[in-house]
N, C-alpha and C positions, 0 to 999 in steps of 0.2 A: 794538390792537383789543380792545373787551370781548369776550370769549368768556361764552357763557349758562354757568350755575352745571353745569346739567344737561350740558352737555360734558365737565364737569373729573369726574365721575364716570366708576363704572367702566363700560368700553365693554360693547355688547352680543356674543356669542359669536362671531354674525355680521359684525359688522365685523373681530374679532379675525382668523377665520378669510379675508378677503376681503384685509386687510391681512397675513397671512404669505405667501397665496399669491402676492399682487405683489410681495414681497422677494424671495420665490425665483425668480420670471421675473428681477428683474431682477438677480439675485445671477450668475444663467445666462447671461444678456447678457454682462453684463461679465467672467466667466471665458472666453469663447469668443473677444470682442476682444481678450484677454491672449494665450491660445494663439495664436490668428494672428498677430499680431504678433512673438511669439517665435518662430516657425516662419521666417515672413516673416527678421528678423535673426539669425538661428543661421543660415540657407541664405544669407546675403549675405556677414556673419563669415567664414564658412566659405572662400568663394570670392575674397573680398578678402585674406582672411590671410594664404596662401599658393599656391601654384601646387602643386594636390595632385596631379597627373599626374606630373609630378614630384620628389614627395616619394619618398627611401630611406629605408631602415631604418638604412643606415649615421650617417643625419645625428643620430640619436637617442643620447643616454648609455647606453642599452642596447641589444645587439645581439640579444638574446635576449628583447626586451620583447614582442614577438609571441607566444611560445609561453605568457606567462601568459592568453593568451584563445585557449585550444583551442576549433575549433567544436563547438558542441553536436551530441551522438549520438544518431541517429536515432533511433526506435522500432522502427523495424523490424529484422531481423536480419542484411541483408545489408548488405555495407558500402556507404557512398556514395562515390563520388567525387569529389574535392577537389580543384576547380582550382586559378588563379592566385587570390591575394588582390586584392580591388580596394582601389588604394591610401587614395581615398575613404572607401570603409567604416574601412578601418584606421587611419587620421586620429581618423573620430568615435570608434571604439571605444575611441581613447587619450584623445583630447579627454573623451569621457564617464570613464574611470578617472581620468586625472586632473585634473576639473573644471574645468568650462565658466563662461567670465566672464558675467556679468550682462546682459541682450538689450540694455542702454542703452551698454555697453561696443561698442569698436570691434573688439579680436579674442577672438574667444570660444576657441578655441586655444592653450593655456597654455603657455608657454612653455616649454623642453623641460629649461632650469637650472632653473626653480623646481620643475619637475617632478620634475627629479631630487634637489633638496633633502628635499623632502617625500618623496618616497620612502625619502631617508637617514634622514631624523626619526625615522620610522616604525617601530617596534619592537614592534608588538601580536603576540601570538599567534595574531592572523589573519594577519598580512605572512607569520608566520615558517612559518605553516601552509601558504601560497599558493607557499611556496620551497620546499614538497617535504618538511616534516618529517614525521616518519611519527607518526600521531595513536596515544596509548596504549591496549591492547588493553582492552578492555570498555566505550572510552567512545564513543556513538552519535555519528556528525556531526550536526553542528549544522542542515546542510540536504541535502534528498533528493534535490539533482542530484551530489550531492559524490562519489559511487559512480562517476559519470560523467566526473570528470575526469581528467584523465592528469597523474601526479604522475614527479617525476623520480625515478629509482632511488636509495634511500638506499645510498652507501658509508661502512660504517664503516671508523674510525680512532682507535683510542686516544689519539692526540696532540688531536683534535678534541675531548674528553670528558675531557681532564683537567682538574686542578682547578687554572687558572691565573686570573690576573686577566681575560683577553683572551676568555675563553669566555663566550658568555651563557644565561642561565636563562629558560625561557616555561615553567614548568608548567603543563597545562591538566587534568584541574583543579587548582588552587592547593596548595601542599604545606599550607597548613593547615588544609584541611578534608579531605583525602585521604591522607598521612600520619599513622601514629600512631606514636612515637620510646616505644621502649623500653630505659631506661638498668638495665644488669646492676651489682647494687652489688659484685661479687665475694665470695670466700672466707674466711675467716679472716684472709687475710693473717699467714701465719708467716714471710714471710720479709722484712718490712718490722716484725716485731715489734722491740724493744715500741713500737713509735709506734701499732701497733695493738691496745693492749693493752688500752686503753679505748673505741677507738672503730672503725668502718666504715674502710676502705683509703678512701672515696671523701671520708669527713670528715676526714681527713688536712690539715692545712693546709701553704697552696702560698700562694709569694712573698707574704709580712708581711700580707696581706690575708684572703687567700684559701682557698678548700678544693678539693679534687680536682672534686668534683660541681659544682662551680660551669663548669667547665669544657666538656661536654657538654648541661651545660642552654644555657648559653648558645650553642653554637653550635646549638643547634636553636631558640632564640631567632630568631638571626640569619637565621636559615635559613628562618623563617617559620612553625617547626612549633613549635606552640602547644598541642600535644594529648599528654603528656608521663609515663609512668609509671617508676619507678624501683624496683626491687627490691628487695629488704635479708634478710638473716638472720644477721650476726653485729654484735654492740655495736653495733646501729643506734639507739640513744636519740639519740646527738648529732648523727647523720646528718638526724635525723625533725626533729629540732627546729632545725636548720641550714634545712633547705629548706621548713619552716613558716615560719620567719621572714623568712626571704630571696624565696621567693617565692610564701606561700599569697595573698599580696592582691595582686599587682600582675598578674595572668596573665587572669586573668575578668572578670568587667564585663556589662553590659547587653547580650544577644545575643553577647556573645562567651563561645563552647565551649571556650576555654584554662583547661589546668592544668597542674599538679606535681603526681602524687599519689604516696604512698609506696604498695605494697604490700609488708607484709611476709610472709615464711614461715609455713606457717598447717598444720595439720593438718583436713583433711574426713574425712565419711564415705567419698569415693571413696580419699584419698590420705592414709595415716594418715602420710607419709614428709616430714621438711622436705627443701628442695631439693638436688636431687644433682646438679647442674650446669646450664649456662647453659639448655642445652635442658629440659630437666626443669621450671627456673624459670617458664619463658616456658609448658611446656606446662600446668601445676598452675593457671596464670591465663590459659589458651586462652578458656574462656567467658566471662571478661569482657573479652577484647581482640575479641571476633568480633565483641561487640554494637556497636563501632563503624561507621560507615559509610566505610570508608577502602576505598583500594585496596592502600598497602602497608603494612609493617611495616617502621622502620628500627631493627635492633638496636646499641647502642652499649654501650659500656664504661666505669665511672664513675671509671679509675684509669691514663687516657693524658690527656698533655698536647698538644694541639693547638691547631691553628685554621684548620676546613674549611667549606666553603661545602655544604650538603647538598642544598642543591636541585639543584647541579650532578650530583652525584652520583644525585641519583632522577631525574633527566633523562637520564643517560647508561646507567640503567635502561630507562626506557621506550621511547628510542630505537630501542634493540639488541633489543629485544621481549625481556629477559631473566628467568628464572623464581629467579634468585639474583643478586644484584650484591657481588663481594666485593670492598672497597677492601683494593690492594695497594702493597707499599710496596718500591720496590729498595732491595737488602741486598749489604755485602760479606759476604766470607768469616768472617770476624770472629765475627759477629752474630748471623750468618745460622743460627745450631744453636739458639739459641736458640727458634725461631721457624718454625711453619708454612709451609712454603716449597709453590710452586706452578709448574705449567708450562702456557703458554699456547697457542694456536695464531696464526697471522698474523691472526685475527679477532680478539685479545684473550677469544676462549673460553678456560677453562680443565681443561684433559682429563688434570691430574695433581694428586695428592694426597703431601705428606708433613711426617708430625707431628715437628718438633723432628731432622732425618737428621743424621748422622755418618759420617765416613769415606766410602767409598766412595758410599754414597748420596748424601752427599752433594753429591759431584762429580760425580753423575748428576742432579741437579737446576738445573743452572746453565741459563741459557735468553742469549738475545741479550735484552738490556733496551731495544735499539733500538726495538723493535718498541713499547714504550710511550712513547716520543719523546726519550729520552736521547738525547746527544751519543753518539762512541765514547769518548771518555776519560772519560765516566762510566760509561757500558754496560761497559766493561771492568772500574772500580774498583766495578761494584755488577753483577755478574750472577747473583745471586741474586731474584725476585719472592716475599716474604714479604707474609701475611696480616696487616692490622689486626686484625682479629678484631672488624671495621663490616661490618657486612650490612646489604643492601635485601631483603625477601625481600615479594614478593607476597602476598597474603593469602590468595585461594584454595590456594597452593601451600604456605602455613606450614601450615594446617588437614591438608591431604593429607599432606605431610611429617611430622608431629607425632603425627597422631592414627593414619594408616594405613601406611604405610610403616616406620616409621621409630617404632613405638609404645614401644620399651621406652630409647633413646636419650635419653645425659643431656650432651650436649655437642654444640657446631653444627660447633666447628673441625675436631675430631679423629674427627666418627661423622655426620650431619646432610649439611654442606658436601658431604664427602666421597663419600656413599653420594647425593647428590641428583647429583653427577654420573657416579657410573655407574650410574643408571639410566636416564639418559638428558636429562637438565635442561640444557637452559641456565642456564650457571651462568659470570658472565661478569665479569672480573678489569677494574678503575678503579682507576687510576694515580693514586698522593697522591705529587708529588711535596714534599713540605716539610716542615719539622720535626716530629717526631713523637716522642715518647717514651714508651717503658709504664714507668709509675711503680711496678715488682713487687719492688725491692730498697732496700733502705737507700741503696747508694751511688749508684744508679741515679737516688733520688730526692736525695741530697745533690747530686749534676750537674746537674740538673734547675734546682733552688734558685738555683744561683750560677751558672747559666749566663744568667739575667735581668741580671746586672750584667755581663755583657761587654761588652764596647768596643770597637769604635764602635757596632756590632749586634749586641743579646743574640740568646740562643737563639730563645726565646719575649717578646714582647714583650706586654706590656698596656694599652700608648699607639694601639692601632689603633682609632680613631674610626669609623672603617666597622662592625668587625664586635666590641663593645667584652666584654669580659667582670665581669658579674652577679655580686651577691655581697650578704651582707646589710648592710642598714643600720645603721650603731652606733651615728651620729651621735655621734665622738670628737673631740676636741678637734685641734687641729693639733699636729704634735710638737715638743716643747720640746731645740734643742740647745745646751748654755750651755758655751764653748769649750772644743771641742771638736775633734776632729781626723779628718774623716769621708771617703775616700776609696773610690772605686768599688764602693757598696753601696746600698741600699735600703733605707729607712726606711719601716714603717706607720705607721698611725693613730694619736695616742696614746702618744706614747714619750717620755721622760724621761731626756736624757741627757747627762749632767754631767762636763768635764773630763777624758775619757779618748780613746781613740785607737782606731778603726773600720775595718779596711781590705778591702774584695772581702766584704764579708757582708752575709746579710740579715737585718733586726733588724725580727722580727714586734708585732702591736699590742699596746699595753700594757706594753711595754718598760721597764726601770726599771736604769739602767746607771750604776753609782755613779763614781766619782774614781777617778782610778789606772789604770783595766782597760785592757786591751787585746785587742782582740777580733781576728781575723784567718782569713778562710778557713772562718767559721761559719754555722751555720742557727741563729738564737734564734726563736724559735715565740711568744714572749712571754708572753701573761697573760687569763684569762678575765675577772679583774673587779680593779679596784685596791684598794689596802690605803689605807683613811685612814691618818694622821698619827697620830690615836689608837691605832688598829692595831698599829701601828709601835714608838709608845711601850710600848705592853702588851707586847709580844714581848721587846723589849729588857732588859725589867726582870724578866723572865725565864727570859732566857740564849735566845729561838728568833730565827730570820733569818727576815727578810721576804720579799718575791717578789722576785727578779730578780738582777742581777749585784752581787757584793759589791766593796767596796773593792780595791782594785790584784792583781784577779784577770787571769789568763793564760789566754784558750781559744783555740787554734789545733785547725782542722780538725774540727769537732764540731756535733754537732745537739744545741740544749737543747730539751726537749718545754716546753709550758706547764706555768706555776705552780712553774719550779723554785725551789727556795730554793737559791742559792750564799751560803757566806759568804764574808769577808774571805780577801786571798791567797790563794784558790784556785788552781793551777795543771791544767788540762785539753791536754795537751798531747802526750799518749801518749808518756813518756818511752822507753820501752823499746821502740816500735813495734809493739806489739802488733800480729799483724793480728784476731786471732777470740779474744772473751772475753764470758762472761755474767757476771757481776758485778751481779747484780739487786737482792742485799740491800743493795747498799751502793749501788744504784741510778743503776746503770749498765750498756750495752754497747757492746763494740767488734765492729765488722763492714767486714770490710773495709779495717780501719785507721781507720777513723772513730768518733769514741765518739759512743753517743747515749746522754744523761742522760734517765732515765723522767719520765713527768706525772708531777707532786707528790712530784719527789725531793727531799730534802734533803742539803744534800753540805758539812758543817761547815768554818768557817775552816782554813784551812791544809790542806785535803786535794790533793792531789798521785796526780794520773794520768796 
């Protein structure tokens, strides 16, 4: 049909308006045919489905699935009375929770296995919040009947909250916009000298790769906390430029608030003092931790080797409504002097304090480790509970602790912790039960090193794909072994090594291991940068040695720092057993029975230790 020109122009107002009003009648019709209809087949579904007079609660996968729809609470004040359920209603009510088939479907009544699949799938932090978890203090529910419902009584249990594979995480709100992870770089380090002689205890490097701080970054990586400060005041150059390189670019991005920042020790007008301990640290940079928007504060340590889940841990926080969360660790007798020991109650509160006991005090601190879900044959061979020296600490309550309480306080473990529980804090002790070590000694850190190459299963492992540990990129070549004889050890990035015999060590990046040697029960730390060939030739043609192991040299049981020059025949072997020697100018020390060779020693052919 021709249509006049003057139609295909644009309409008049009044038709526009004549033609929406009859879309919307009939838009009305036909929702109300729909409703009826569905009304009509939900009440048909219903009655076909099943014989709901005789529907139990028995027949259900849960026998308790009623009490997640408590009746709604009057307004008024007195209470109502609550008869029988009509079985009816309680049908729809499940049918409605868990969804109604399609009106064109024959039962609208979903079936009670798929029912309870999807209930299994289910893992939101709304499911986990509808089972009674108790919501963290200061954060509003989400809806204004929520006051109204009847939640089940939380029972705590330490075996519940520790840090095993089996436990789950819901942080509400999420640890990376709500935590902020404070890494303490520690002290001098004198008694890991001289590996610290040049640099930060936390830039230390660990297994052929790796540095101490790589280790706490990354489990706050893992962990989701993305908001990340790090400390520093002594030889922290190579520290600063470790975690520039490693992770100033990969942490932030477009809308995302992730960092590494260094702060170091700083003199102001308020505080003309560099830091005097761990609390001191953290309080000298109170004003720029407040400006965060977090709820807590996780304090960590940049000179232990682990691998902990932390979300578990600010969960087991928030849970317990707790104003301190200290991760504890069972200890035998041994160990145990070493170390902050603590005494719990059958809550996992902790209502005793003592710094590093001996003797009689000792054996006044032992507790039942039962109570954190040890076996008895463990609870027996560790009844001691020592501190990591890992804290949660809430933020309103670091500000109170730091600035009022507790203002002239330069340590959390030993004045802080302590004094926040006898004033009255909740202050509440999470069970780490797994490998753990404080890297604060030379031999402590040589065990450490060569406990990666045990067999069948090292100490600490760095093959876990779940939770992986960070580190910088070098982009080194793969390592060259040209026969070679290389037996229960670890090889990094980068290594060169020709003709000699390897046994239980770990041989760091950059590695330069000539013919002959024999390396046995060692830490080699390797090399910051390589020596060309040219290099090499200039050195030679004027009597100096290159980097790395020289010709049919002997080290058994020995740390070499980076950049050592060995020459030819060297024997490192502690002929005499030394156990305790500084020997600096000739660039070396023994500790422990362990020799460690200084960064950038040189140690001439034929020298014998």
């Amino acid at each position: 049909m021709n249509v006049p020109l003057a139609s295909k122009a644009y309409p008049s107002r009044s038709n526009v308006a004549s033609e929406q009003q009859q879309s919307k009648r009939d838009k009305a019709t036909i929702d109300d045919a729909k409703n009826s209809s569905k009304n009509k087949n939900l009440n048909r579904s219903v009655d076909e489905a099943t014989p709901l007079d005789n529907l139990s609660t028995h027949q259900w996968p849960w026998p308790h699935f009623l009490d997640l729809f408590p009746p709604s609470s009057s307004s008024s004040s007195a209470p109502t009375p609550q008869g029988p359920r009509d079985p009816r209603l309680t049908a729809m009510a499940m049918a409605a929770a868990m969804g109604v088939a399609s009106p064109s479907s024959k039962a609208t009544l979903a079936s009670p296995y798929h029912a309870a699949a999807a209930a299994a799938a289910s893992t939101s932090c709304d499911s986990l919040r509808l089972l009674g978890a108790r919501r963290p203090r200061g954060v509003a529910s989400s809806s204004s009947s929520s006051a109204g419902r009847r939640r089940r009584p939380f029972v705590f249990s330490p075996r519940a909250v520790s840090d095993s594979k089996s436990s789950q995480t819901c942080l509400d709100p999420d640890a990376s916009t709500s935590v902020l992870g404070i890494i303490l770089g520690g002290g001098a380090g004198t008694r890991l000298y001289p590996l610290t002689k040049k640099r930060a205890k936390p830039a230390v490097p660990l297994g052929a790769n790796y540095r101490l701080i790589d280790i706490p970054v990354s489990n706050c990586l893992n962990s989701n906390i993305s908001k990340i400060y790090v400390l520093t005041q002594f030889n922290s150059a190579s520290l600063n430029r470790h975690l520039s390189r490693a992770y100033g670019n990969n942490i932030g991005g477009y809308k995302n608030e992730g960092f590494v920042e260094v702060l170091a020790a700083q003199q102001s007008p308020d505080n003309p003092n560099w830091f005097q301990g761990t609390a001191d640290a953290v309080r000298q940079y109170l004003w720029l931790f407040e400006e965060h928007n977090v709820m807590e504060f996780l304090i960590l340590a940049g000179d232990h080797l682990y691998r902990m889940d932390y979300e578990k841990f600010i969960q087991a926080h928030r849970e317990t409504d707790s104003d301190i969360t200290v991760a504890a660790l069972p200890m035998d007798e041994k160990r145990a002097t070493a170390f902050g020991l603590m005494k719990i109650d059958e809550e996992g509160r902790i209502v005793e304090f003592a710094e590093k006991p001996k003797g009689e005090q000792l054996k006044a601190m032992m507790v039942d480790t039962t109570i954190l879900g040890l076996d008895d044959v463990r609870a027996k061979e560790m009844p001691y509970i020592a501190s990591m020296g890992i804290y949660v600490i809430s933020k309103n309550v670091m500000l109170q602790l730091l600035r009022e309480q507790f203002p002239g306080a330069n340590d959390f473990g030993s004045e802080v912790i302590p004094g926040a529980t006898n004033i009255g804090m909740r202050v509440q002790a999470y069970l780490y039960d797994g490998y753990w070590e404080d890297i604060g000694t030379i031999e402590a850190f040589y065990n450490a090193n060569l406990g990666i190459t045990k067999k069948p299963i090292p100490d600490f492992s760095f093959y876990d794909r779940s939770a992986p540990i960070y580190t910088q990129p070098r982009h080194l070549p793969p390592s060259k072994v040209l026969d070679a004889d290389v037996t229960d050890s670890v090889i990094g990035e980068g290594c060169v090594i020709k003709n000699c015999k390897i046994h239980h060590s770990v041989v760091g990046l950059r590695s330069c291991i000539s013919e002959g040697a024999i390396i046995e029960d060692s830490l080699l730390m390797g090399a910051d940068y390589y020596e060309t060939e040219a290099d090499k030739k200039l050195l030679g043609e004027k009597g100096g040695i290159p980097i790395g192991i020289g010709k049919n040299c002997h080290i058994r049981r020995a740390i070499i720092d980076k950049n050592a020059r060995i020459g030819d025949n060297v024997k490192i072997i502690n002929v005499d057993n030394v156990q305790e020697a500084a020997r600096e100018t000739d660039g070396y020390f023994i500790k422990s029975g362990i020799v460690t060779v200084v960064k950038d020693a040189l140690l001439p052919s034929g020298t014998v230790i």
